[in-house]
N, C-alpha and C positions, 0 to 999 in steps of 0.2 A: 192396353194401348195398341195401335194401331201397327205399329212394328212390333214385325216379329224380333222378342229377345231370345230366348236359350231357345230355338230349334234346332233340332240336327244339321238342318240347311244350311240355317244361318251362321254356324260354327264352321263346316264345311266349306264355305263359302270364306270366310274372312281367314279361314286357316290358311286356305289354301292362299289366297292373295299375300298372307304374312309367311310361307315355307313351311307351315308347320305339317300340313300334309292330310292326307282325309283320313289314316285311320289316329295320328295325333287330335286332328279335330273333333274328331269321333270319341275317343276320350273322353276329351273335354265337355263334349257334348251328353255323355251319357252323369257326368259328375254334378254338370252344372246346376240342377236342379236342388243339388242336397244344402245341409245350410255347411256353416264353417265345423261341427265337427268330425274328430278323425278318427280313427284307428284306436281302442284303450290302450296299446301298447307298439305305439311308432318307432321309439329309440333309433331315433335317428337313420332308417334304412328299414326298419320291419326283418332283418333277419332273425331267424330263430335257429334252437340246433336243429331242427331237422335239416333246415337250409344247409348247415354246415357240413352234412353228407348227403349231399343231396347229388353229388360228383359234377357238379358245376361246371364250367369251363376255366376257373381261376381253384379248383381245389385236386387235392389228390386224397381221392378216397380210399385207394385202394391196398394203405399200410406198406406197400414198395418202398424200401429204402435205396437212396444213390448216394453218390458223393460224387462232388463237382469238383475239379483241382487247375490249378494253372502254376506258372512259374512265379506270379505275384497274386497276392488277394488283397485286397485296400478294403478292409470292413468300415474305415471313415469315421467308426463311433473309439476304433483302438487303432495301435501301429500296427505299421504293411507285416505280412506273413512272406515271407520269401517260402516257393514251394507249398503255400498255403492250402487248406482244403475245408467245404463245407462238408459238412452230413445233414442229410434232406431226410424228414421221415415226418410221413400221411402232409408232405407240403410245405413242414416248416423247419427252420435250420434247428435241428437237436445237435451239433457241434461244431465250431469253429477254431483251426489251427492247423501246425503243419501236417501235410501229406504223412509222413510216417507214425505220427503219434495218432493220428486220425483213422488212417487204414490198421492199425496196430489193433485196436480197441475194436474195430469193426470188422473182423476179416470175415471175408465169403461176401461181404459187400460191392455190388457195383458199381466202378471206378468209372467217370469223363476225364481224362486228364487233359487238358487244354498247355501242352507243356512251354510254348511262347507265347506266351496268355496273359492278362491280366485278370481277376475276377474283381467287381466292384458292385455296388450296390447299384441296383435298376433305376432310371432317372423317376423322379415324381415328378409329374407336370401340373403345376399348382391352376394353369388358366389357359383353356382352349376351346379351338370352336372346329366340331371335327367336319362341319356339313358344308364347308365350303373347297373347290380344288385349283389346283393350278393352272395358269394359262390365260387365265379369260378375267382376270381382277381388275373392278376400277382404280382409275387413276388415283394414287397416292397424290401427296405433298399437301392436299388440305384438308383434314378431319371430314368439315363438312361435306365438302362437294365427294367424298367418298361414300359416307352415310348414304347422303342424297342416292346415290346413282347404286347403291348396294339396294334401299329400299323399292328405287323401281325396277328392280330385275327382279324382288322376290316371287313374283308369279313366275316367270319363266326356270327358276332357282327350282320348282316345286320339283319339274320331272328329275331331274341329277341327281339331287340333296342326299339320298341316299346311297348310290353308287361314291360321289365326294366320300361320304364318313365312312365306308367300309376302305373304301382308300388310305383319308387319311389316318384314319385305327391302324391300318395294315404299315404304313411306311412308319409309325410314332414305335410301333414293335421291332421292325429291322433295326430302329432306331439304336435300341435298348431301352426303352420306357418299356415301364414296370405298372407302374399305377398312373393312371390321366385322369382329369377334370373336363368335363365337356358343357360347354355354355350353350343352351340350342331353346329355341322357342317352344314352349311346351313339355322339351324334351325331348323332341324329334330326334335325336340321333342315339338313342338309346338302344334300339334293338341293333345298332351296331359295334357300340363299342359293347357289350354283353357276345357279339357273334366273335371277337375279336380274340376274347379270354382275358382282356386287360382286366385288371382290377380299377376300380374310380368311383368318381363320382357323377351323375349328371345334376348339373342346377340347371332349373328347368324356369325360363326367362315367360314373362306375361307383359301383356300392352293392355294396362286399365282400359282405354279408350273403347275396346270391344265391348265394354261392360257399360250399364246404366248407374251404378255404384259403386264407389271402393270396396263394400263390403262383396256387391255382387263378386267383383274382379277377385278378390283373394279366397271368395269361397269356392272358386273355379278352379282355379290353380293350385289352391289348396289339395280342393278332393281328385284334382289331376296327378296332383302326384303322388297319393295315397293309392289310386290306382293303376300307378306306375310302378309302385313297388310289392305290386303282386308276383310272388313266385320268381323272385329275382335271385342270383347268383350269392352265394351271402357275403362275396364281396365288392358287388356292385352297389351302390346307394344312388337314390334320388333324393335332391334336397332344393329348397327355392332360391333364385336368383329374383333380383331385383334389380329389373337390367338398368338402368342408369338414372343421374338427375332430371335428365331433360327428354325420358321416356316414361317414365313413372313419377303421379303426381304425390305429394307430400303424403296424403291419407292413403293413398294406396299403400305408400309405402309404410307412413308407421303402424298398420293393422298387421303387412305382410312379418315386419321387425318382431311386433308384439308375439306373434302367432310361433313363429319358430323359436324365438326366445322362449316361451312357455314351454314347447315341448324340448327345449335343451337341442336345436337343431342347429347345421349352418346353413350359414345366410353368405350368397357371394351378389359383389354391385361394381360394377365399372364406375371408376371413382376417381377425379382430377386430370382424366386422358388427356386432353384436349384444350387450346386457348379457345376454342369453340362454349367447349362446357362452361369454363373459368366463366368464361363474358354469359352465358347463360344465365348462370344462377345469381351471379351479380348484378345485371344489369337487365336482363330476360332480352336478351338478343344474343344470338348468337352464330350466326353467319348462315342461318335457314335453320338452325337445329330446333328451332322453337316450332316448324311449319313441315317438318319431316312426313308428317303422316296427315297432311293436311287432305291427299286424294281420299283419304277414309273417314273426314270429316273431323278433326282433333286437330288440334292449333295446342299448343305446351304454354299456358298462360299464369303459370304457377313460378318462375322466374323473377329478375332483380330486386331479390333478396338482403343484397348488399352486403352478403360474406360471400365466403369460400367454399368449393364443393364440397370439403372436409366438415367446414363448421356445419355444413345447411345440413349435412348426411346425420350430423352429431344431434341437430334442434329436433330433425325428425324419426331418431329411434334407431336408425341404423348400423351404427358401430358398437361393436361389441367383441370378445373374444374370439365369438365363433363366427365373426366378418373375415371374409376372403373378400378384399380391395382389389381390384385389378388395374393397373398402371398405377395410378400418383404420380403422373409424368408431367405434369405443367402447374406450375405456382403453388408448389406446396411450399407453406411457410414456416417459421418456427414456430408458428402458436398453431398450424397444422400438426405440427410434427409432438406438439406436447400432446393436443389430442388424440394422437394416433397411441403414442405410451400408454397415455393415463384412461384410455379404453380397452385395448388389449389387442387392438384391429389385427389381419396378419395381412401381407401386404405380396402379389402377384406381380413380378415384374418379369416387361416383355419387350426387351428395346430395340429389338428389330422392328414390330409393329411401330413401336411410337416414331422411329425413326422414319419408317416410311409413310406415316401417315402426318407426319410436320408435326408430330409435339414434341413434347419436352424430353427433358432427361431426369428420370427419377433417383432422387437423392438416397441411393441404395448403400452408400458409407456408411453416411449418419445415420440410419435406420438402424441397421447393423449395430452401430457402436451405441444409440440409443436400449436396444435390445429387445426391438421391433420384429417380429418373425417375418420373413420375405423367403418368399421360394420361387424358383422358377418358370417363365410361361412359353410356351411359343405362339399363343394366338391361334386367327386361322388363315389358310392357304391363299386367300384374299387378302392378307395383310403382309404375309410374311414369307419365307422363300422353301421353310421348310416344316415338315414336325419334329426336326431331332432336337433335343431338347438340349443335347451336348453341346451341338453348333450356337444354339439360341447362348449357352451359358459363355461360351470361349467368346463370343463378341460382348458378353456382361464385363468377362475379366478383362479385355481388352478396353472397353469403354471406359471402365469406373479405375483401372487399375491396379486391380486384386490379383492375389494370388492365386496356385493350383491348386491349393487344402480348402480356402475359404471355397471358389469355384466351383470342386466337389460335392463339398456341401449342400452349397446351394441348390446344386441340382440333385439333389437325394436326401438327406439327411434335413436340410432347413424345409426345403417342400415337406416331408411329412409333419414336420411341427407346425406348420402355415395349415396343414390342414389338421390338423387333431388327431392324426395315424400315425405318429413316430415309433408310440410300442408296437404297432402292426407290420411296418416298411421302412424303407428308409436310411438303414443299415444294417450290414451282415453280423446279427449279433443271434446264439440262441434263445430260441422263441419264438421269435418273430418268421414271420413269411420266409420264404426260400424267395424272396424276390431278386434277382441280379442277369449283369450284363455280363459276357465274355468278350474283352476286346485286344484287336488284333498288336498287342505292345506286350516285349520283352522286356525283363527287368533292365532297370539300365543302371548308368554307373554311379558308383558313387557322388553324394552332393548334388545329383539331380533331382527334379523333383517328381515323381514318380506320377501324383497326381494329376500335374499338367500334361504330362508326356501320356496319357492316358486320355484325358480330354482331349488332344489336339487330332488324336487317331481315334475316339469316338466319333467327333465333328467331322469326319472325313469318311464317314463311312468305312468304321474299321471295327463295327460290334459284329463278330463271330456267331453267339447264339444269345437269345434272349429268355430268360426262364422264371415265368408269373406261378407261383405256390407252389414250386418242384416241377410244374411241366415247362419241359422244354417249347415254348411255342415258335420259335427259332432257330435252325440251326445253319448257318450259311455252308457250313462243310458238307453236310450228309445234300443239301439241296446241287450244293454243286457236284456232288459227286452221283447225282442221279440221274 
């Protein structure tokens, strides 16, 4: 045919115009050509042992044993330790309890004593987008006309995108986040959260439209991110995103659904954001969302469907256990909400985004008490005010109601079960990662509740050191004192 399809160029060229960047598009460009298969042994990330000493940025190879101590340690999976203490050895916590029975068992070990301290478990951030920064966002209060004006900046986006995510990697660490999620086109911001030492994931987002077939589009994206997980950290993963209703059409998406469902992979999709999306997929209008990428010749003609984001997601292959849903913030209904159980979805809630961007308010109780797994997000620096993840959670408890335990949770313990890493993260238990936050809160008195009095001085910039598989990648004391 007379247009050029997979050149270098031409990837080049529309990468660039969508942020994904030339050596992203280059990628893509060098994959695009293979058909859909992959990897004979993808398991979900491609790590192997070698990876696992490979001394990474998220691992400690080098058999050093520590022990981390504070005046309280909140493991979140058991009760608070007053005087509590990990033992860290080659990364991961070999024991958990008080300071004296800990150092007892280990002596000649070296001690952090953080003595008006709290020790808790590192935030999980179920849903982010690290390549956008602050200062310069469009206009909130209506979904659409944000899209809109986000989409035509992505050219001028290309030169920053980068400097953004090693940003916001770097403030999501001060934060106390331990493990993140990154939603980026292609995967663009991958070589920064890997520079960063977080542990995560990146879902790496594709726009069918660049493609002359569904099959083309997923066998691109496919082999994009098979070759994204060359030589990666063994605790970083790249996995596909399917970035929304009303960007990806039906066959794109249930090839992309089939594809990772096959190899046992996750799958994350922006999913009920928006009364924008609602009227979308119902009606195929949607306040311009249908006409978004209409400068690169795509018009979204696959809309009013005459259900719900939830059902049309369900008709075409999408939901499944290893769905990561992100918002569910507008017109989720009860026969939404049976599907979301009777699938297994886990569900990304970010309600500062939604709030700024005029949608809903996601039915995070009843999910909960349904037995829905939700963890949570902070979006990105375009949508939201911060990456701390604590802040994001203390405006959840404030929102819906909840307490300082459930709270907790959610931001550590529930995020790992949203994503499938709770034996890896998530809480301070033997075995698992040495993943955790030091934050600046003394025990307090009785009948308080420890938990909340912990998040209210996390959200305030009050995490001390942050520590991703035994390495310290934070420590606000030893920096101030340098």
């Amino acid at each position: 045919m007379a247009e050029e399809r997979f050149s270098r160029a031409r990837f080049i060229r529309l990468g660039a115009a969508l942020g994904v960047g030339a050596a992203g598009a280059s990628v893509l460009a060098s994959c695009s050509d293979g058909g859909g298969e992959g990897p004979s042994d993808v398991r979900g990330g491609g790590s192997t042992e070698a990876d696992e000493n490979s001394g990474g940025p998220t691992a400690d190879a080098t058999g050093d044993e520590i022990i981390f101590a504070a005046g309280l340690l909140l493991p979140v999976s058991a009760p608070p330790v007053r005087d509590g203490a990990l033992l860290v050895r080659n990364g991961r916590i070999a024991a958990v309890g008080p300071i004296s029975e800990v150092e007892r068992d280990n002596s000649g070990v070296e001690v952090r004593y953080f003595p008006r301290h709290t020790i808790i478990p590192g935030a999980v951030n179920t849903h982010a987008h690290l390549g956008f920064r602050r200062g310069d966002a469009p206009r909130g209060g209506s979904f659409s006309g944000w899209v809109k004006e986000l989409v035509s900046r992505l050219p001028e986006k290309e030169s920053w995108t980068p400097e953004a995510a090693r940003g916001s990697a770097r403030e999501a660490v001060e934060s106390g986040t331990t493990f993140i999620t990154d939603s980026s086109p292609f995967g663009e911001c991958l070589p920064q959260l890997v520079e960063s030492g977080l542990a995560g994931i990146v879902f790496a987002e594709f726009f069918p439209f660049m493609f002359d077939t569904p099959e083309e589009a997923v066998n691109a994206i496919e082999n994009a991110v098979f070759a994204l997980r060359e030589r990666l950290p063994s605790r970083v993963l790249v996995e596909m995103s399917v970035h929304a209703p009303y960007t990806v059409d039906p066959e794109s998406s249930r090839l992309a659904a089939t594809r990772t469902r096959e190899r046992g992979e996750r799958l994350a999709i922006h999913l009920s954001e928006s009364p924008e999306e609602v009227e979308f997929v119902r009606k195929g209008t949607g306040g311009g969302l249908e006409s978004i990428f209409e400068a690169f010749g795509m018009r979204a003609d696959w809309g009013g469907v005459g259900v719900s984001p939830v059902q049309y997601a369900e008709s075409v292959g999408l939901l499944g256990p290893a769905t990561i849903a992100a918002h569910l913030a507008t017109g989720v209904s009860e026969e939404d909400m049976e599907i979301l159980v009777r699938t297994g979805v886990a569900a990304a809630h970010c309600p500062r985004s939604n709030e700024y961007l005029g949608c809903g308010v996601s039915p995070v109780p009843e999910m909960l008490d349904r037995g829905i797994r939700v963890g949570m997000g902070t979006d990105g620096l375009w949508s939201s005010p911060s990456m701390n993840l604590f802040e994001e959670t203390l405006f959840a408890i404030e929102l819906h109601g909840l307490d300082g335990e459930t709270g907790l949770k959610l931001a550590t313990l529930y995020g790992a079960q949203a994503l499938g890493v709770e034996k890896e993260t998530g809480s301070l238990e033997s075995g698992k990662w040495a993943d955790c936050a030091v934050v600046e809160v003394a025990p307090g008195e009785a009948g308080e509740s420890p938990e909340m009095q912990v998040l209210e001085a996390a959200a305030s910039g009050g995490v001390a050191a942050t520590v991703v598989g035994g390495e310290l990648l934070y420590d606000k004391l030893a920096e101030g004192a340098s």
